[in-house]
KOLKEBA-191917 format. One record per residue (C-alpha): residue number from 1; y negated, x, z negated. Coordinates in steps of 0.02 Angstrom, whole numbers, plus 50000, padded with zeros to 5 digits. Layout:
! KOLKEBA-191917
NUDREN / pos / y / x / z
NUDREN / NUM / Y / X / Z .
...
***
This chain:
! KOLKEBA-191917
NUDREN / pos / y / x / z
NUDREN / 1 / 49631 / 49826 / 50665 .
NUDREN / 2 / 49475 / 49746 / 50589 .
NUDREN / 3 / 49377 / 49826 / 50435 .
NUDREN / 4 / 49387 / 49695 / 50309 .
NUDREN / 5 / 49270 / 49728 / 50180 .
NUDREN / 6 / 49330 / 49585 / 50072 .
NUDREN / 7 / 49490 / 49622 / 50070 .
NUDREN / 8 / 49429 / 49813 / 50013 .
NUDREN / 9 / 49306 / 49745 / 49875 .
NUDREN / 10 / 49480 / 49644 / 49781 .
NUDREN / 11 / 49561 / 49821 / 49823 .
NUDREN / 12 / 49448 / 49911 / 49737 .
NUDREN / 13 / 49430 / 49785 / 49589 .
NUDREN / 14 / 49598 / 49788 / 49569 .
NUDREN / 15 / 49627 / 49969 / 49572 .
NUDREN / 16 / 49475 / 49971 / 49443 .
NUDREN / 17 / 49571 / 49850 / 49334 .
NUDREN / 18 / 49724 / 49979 / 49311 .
NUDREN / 19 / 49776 / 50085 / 49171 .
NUDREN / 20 / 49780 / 50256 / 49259 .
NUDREN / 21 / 49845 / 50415 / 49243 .
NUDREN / 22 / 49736 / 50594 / 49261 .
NUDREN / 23 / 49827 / 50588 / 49442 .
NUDREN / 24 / 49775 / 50421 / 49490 .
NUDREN / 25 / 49589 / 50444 / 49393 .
NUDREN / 26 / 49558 / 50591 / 49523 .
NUDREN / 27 / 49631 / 50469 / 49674 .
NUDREN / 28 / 49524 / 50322 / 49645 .
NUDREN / 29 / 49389 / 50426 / 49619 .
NUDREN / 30 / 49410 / 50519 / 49782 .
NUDREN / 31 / 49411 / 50358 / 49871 .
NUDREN / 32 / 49245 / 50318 / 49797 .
NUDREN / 33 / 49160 / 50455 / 49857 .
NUDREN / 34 / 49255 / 50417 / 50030 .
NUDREN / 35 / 49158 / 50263 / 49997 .
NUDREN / 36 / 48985 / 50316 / 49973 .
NUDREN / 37 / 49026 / 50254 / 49797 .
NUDREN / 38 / 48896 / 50387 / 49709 .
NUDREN / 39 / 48871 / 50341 / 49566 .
NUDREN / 40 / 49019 / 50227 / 49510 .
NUDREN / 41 / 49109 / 50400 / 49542 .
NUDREN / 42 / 49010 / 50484 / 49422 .
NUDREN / 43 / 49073 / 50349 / 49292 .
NUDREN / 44 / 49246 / 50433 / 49356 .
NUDREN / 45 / 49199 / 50590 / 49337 .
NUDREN / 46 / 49128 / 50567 / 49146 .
NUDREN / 47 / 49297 / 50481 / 49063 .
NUDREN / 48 / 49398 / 50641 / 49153 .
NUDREN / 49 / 49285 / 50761 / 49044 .
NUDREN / 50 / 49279 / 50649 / 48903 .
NUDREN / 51 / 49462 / 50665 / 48890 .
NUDREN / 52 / 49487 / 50841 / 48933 .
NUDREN / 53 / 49624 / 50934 / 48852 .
NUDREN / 54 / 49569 / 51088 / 48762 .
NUDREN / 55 / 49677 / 51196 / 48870 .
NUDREN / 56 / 49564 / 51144 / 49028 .
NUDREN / 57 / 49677 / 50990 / 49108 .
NUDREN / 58 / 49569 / 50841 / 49160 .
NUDREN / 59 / 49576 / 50662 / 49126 .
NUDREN / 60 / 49725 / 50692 / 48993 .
NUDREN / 61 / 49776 / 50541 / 48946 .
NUDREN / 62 / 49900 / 50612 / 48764 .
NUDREN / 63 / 50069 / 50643 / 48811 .
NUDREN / 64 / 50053 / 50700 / 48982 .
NUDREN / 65 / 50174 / 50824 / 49032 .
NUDREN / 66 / 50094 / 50873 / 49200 .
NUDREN / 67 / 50017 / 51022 / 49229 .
NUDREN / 68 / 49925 / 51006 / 49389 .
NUDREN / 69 / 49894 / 50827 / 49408 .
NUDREN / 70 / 49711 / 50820 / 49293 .
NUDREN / 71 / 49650 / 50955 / 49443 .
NUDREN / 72 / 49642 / 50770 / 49546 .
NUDREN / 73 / 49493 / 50748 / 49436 .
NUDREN / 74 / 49422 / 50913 / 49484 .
NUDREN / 75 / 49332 / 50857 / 49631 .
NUDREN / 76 / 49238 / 50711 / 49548 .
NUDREN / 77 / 49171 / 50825 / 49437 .
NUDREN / 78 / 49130 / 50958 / 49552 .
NUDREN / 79 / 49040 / 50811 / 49645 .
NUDREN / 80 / 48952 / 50755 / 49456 .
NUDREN / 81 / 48872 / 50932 / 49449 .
NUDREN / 82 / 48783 / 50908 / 49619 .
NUDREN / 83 / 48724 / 50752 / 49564 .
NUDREN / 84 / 48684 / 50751 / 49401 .
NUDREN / 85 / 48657 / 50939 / 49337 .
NUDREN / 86 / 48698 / 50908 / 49192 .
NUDREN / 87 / 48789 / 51108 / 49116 .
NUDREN / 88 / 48950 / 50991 / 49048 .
NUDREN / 89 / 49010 / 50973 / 49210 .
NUDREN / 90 / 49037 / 51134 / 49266 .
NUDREN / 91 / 49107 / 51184 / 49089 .
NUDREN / 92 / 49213 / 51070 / 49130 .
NUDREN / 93 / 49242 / 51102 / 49306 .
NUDREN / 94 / 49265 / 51300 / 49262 .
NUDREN / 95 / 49398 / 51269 / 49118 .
NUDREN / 96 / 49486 / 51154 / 49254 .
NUDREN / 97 / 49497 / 51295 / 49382 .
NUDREN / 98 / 49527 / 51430 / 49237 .
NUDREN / 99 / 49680 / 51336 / 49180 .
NUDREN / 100 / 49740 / 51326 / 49380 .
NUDREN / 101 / 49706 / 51503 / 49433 .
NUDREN / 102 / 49760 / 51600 / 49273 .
NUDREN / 103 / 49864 / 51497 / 49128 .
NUDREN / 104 / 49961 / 51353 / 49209 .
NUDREN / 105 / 50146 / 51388 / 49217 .
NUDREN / 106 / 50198 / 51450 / 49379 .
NUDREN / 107 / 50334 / 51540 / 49475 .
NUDREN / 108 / 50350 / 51746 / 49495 .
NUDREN / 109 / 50250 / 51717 / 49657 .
NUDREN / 110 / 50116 / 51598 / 49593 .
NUDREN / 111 / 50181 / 51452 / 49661 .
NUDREN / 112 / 50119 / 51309 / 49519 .
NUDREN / 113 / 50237 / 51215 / 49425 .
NUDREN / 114 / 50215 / 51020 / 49419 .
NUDREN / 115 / 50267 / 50986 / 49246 .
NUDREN / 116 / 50245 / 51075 / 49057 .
NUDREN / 117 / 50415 / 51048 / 49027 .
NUDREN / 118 / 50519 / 51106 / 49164 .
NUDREN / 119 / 50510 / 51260 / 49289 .
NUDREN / 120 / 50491 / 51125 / 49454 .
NUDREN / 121 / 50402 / 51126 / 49601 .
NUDREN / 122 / 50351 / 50956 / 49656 .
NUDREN / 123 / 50270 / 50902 / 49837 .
NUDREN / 124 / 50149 / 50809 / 49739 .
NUDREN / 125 / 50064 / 50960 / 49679 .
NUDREN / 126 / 49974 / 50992 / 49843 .
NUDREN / 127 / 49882 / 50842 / 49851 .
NUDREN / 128 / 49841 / 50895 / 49672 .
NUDREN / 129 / 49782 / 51066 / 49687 .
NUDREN / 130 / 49740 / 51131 / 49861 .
NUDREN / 131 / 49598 / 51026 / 49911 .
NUDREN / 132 / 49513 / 51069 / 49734 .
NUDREN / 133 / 49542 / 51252 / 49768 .
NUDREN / 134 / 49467 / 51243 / 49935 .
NUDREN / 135 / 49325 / 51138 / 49906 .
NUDREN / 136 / 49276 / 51280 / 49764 .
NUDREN / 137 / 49290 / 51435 / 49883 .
NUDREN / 138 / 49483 / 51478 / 49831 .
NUDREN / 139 / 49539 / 51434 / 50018 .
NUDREN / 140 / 49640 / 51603 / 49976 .
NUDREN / 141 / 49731 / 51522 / 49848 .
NUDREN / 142 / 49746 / 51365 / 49916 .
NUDREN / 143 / 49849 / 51423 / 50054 .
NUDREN / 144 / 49950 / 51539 / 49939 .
NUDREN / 145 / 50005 / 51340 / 49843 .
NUDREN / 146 / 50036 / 51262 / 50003 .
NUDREN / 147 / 50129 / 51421 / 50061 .
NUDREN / 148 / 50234 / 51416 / 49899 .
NUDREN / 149 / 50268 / 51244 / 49923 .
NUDREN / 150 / 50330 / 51246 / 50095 .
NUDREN / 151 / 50445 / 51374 / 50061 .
NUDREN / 152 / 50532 / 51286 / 49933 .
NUDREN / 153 / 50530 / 51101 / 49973 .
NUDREN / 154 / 50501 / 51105 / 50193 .
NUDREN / 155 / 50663 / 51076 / 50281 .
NUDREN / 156 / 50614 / 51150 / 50450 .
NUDREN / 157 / 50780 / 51042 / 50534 .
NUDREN / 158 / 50687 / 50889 / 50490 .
NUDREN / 159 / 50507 / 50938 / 50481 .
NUDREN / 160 / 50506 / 50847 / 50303 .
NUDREN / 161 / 50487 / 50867 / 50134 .
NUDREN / 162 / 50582 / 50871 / 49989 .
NUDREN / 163 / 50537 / 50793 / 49843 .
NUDREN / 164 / 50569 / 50921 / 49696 .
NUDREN / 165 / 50629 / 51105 / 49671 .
NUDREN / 166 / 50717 / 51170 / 49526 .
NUDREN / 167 / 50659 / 51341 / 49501 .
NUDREN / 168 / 50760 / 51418 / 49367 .
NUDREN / 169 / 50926 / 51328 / 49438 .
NUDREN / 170 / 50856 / 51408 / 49625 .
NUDREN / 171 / 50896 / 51226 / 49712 .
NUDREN / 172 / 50818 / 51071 / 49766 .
NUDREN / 173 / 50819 / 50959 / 49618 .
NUDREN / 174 / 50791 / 50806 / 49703 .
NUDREN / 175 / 50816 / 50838 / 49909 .
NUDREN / 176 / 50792 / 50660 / 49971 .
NUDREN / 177 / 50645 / 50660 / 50103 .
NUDREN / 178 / 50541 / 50554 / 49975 .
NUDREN / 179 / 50399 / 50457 / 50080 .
NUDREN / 180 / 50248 / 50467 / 49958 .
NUDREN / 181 / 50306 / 50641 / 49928 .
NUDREN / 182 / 50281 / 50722 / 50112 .
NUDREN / 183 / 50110 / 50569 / 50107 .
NUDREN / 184 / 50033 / 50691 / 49972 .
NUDREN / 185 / 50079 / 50855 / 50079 .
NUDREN / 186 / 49997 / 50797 / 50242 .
NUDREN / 187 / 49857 / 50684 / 50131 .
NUDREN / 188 / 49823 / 50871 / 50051 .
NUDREN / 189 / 49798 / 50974 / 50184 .
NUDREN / 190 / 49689 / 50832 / 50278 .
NUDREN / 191 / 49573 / 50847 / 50108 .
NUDREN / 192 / 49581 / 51028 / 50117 .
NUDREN / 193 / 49521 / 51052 / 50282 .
NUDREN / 194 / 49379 / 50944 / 50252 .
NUDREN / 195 / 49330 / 51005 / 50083 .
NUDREN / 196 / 49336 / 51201 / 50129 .
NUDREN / 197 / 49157 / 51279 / 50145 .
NUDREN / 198 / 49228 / 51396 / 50286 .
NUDREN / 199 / 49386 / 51446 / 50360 .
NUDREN / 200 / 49473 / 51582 / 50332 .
NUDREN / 201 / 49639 / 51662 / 50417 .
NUDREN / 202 / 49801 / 51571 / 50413 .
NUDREN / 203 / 49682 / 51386 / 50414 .
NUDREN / 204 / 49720 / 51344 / 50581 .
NUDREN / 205 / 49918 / 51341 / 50526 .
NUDREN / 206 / 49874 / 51235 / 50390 .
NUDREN / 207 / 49834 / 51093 / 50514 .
NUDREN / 208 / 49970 / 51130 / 50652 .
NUDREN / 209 / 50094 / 51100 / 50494 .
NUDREN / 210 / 50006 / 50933 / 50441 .
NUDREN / 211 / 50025 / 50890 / 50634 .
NUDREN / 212 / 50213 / 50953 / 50608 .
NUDREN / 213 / 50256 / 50839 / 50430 .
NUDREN / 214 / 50168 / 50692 / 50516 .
NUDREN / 215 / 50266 / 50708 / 50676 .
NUDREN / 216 / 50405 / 50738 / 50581 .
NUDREN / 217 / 50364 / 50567 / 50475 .
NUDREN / 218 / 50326 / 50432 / 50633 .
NUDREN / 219 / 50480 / 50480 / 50677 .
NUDREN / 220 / 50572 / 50351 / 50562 .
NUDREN / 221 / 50427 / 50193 / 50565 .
NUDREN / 222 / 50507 / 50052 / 50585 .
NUDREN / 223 / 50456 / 49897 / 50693 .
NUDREN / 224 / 50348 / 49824 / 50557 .
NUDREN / 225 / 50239 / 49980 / 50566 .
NUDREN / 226 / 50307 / 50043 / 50377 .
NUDREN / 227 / 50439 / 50177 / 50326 .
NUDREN / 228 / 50604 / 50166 / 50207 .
NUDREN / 229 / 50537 / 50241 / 50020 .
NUDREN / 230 / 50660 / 50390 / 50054 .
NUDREN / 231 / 50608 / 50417 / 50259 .
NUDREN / 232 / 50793 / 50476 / 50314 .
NUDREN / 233 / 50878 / 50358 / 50231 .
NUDREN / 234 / 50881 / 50178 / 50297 .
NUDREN / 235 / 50964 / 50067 / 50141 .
NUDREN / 236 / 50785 / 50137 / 50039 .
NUDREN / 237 / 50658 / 49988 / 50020 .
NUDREN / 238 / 50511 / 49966 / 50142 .
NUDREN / 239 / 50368 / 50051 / 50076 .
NUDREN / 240 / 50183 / 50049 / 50115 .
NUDREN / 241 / 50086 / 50191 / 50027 .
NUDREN / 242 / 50169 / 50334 / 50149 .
NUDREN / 243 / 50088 / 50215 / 50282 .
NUDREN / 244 / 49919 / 50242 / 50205 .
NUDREN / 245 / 49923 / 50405 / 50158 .
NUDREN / 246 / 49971 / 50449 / 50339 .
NUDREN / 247 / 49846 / 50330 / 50391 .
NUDREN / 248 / 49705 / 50424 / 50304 .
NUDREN / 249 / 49782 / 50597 / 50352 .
NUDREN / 250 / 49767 / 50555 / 50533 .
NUDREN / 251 / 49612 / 50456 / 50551 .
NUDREN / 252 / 49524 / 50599 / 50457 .
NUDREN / 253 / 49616 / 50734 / 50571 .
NUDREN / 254 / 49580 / 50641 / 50711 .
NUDREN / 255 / 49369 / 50626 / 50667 .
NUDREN / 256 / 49377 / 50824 / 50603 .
NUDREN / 257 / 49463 / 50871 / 50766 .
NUDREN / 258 / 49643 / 50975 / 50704 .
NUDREN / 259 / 49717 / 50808 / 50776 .
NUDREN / 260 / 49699 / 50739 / 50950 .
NUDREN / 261 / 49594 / 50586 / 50953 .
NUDREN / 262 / 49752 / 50482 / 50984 .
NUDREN / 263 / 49793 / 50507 / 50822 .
NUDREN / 264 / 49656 / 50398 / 50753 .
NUDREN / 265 / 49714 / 50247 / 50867 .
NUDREN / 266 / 49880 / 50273 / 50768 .
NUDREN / 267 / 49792 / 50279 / 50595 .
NUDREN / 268 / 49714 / 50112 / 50624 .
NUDREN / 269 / 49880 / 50043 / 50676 .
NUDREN / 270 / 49969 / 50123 / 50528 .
NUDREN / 271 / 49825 / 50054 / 50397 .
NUDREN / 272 / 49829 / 49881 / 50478 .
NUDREN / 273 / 50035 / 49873 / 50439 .
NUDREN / 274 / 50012 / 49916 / 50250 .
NUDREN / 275 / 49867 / 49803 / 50242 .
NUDREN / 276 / 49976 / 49639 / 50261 .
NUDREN / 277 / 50051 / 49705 / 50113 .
NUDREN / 278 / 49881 / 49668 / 50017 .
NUDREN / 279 / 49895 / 49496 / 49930 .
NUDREN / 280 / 49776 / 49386 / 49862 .
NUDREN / 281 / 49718 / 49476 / 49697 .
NUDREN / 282 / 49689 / 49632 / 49804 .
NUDREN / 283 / 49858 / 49721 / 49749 .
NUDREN / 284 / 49942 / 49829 / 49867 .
NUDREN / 285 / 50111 / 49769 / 49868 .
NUDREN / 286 / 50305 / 49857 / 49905 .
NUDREN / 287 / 50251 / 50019 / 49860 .
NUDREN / 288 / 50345 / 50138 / 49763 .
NUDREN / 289 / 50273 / 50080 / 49592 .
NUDREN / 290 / 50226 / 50144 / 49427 .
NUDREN / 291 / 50249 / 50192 / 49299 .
NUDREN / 292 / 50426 / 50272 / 49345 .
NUDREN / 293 / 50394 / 50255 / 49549 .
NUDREN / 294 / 50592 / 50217 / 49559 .
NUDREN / 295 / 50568 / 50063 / 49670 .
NUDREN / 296 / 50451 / 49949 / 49735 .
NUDREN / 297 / 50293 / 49878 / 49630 .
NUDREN / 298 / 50122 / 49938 / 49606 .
NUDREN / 299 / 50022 / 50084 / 49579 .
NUDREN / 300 / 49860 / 50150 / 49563 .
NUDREN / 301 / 49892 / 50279 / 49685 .
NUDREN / 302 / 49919 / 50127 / 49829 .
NUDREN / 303 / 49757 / 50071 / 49792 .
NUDREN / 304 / 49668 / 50209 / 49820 .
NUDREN / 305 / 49745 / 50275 / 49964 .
NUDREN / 306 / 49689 / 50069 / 50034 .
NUDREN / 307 / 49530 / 50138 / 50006 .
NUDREN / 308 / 49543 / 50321 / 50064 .
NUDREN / 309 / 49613 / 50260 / 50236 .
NUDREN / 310 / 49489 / 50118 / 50250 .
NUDREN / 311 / 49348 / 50227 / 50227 .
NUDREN / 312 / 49433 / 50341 / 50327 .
NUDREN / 313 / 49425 / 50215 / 50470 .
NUDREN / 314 / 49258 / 50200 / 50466 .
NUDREN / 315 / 49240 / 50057 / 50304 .
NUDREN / 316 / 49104 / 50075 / 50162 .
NUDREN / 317 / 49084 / 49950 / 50021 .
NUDREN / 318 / 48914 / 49917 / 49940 .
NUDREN / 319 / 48956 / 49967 / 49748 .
NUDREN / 320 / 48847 / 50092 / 49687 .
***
């Protein structure tokens, strides 16, 4: 697989282009950093604060009902305060983790919520919340989410994810083995381990159960490199994002060492089979799309994760 850095600049630029949820803010962002992006992740970082909600969630866009997804954001403005040192980023930053750690709705055990409205667990939330913890110090509490998580959504028959848990009902809400959904697990954790200033006990099992969901994952690719939107089930569309988001988790595994260096071979192989998806205006293509992510289209969240697995591979775009 070639690095093609012009097919990444009409990524980017397209990704740029997109309305974007406090999710998919934090996403493109992280890709700019993965980038060496600076200061155009700054920019990032400054509409998240700007649209703060009072309660401490990032990047809220009115009418958001999810209550993890602005922590995304978290890391570009964790990243702002380095840079800029400016005091309104870590207010910001501090009402971000205050809303996480004390007064987002949660589970008896702690285990966070996805959404205002409904007691749920979602596999999304990982991605969302346990690389920020990490990369301030909470490694503690970062493994407590993924722990909570696991418990709830990991089929251990399968080695995948579900995609949603209904707490209050004590069931899976939705049990299909969503793609994107066990991409944000093993994308998480692959964030985490990088992010975390140390490592404390119980890290090491973080990666061997990345290794496990991945495994678990290349186990239905198809021949054209890609997986099914719902991984178990074959009649589900052919989607590209889990392909990129497993492409970033294992090239970055691979260079930080929890994965054999094997893996990255496979990461390259995985990114160049979602990147003839790509078409001409720089739009990732077949991926579960937004706004609903019920079947194929767009999404933000594609784009990124281009970007996060190109840069992961070794790519860097000059865009300050």
């Amino acid at each position: 697989m070639g690095l093609d850095g012009t097919s990444a600049h009409r990524v980017l630029t397209a990704l740029l282009a997109m309305q974007r949820q406090s999710w998919e803010q934090g996403v493109a962002g992280h890709a700019l950093l993965d980038l060496g992006c600076a200061d155009t992740a700054l920019l990032l970082a400054d509409a998240a604060v700007t649209r703060q909600h009072p309660d401490g969630r990032l990047g809220d866009v009115g009418g958001e009902d999810g209550a993890v997804n602005g922590a995304a954001c978290g890391e570009l403005v964790r990243h702002a305060a380095r840079l800029d040192g400016d005091p309104r980023w870590t207010v910001a930053l501090d009402r971000q983790l205050d809303w996480l750690v004390s007064r987002a709705p949660r589970a008896a055990d702690g285990t966070l919520f996805h959404l205002l409205s409904h007691r749920q667990v979602w596999a999304d939330t990982v991605y969302m919340v346990v690389p920020l913890l990490a990369a301030c110090g909470r490694a503690d509490l970062a493994v407590e989410q993924l722990t909570g998580h696991r418990r709830r959504l990991w089929d251990p028959g399968t080695g995948l994810y579900a995609a949603r848990w209904d707490e209050g009902l004590g069931r899976l809400e939705q049990p299909q083995k969503w793609a994107t959904g066990n991409g944000w697990v093993v994308a998480g954790i692959a964030r985490a381990l990088r992010l975390a200033p140390d490592r404390p006990a119980g890290w090491g099992e973080l990666a061997g159960h990345a290794r496990e969901v991945i495994d678990a994952c290349l186990a239905y690719r198809g021949e054209d490199g890609l997986f099914g939107d719902v991984l178990d089930d074959p009649r589900s569309f052919r989607e590209a994002n889990v392909a990129q988001m497993l492409a970033y988790a294992t090239l970055t595994g691979a260079a930080d060492g929890w994965l054999p260096p094997a893996y990255a071979r496979l990461g390259r192989e995985l990114f160049g089979a979602a990147a003839r998806r790509v078409d001409g205006r720089g739009l990732v293509t077949g991926v579960s799309g937004a706004p609903h992510f019920t079947g194929p289209g767009t999404s933000a969240e594609a784009q990124a994760f281009h970007l996060l697995a190109y840069a992961a591979a070794g790519g860097r775009l000059d865009v300050r």
